[in-house]
C-alpha positions, 0 to 999 in steps of 0.5 A: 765594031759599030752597033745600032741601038733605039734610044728611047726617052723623053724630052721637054720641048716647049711645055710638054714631055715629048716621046721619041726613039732615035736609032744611032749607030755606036761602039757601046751603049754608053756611047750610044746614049751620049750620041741620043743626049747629043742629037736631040739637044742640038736639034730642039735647043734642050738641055740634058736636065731636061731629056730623060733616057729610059732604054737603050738597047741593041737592035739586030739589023738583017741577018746579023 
């Protein structure tokens, strides 16, 4: 069964260290963290060495 999770890190775009939170849906954390690397490396052009994942947790979503 899928869960939501916020993904929350940083990246360097361009010159700087950008914040962001991305909420993905995944089996697991593991997984969930793979699909952030995945997403924000894809759409901004930046490589894994350059994002840093500092939490991932679950988040409940309405009356779950």
């Amino acid at each position: 069964m899928s869960k939501n999770y916020a993904v929350k890190g940083k990246a360097k775009i361009g010159l700087y260290w950008e914040k962001f939170e991305k909420n993905v849906t995944a089996d697991n954390k593991d997984r969930a963290v793979e699909k952030a690397l995945s997403t924000i490396g894809g759409n901004h052009a930046v490589k894994r060495k350059q994002i840093v994942i500092t939490s991932a947790e679950e988040v409940k979503v309405g009356g779950e």
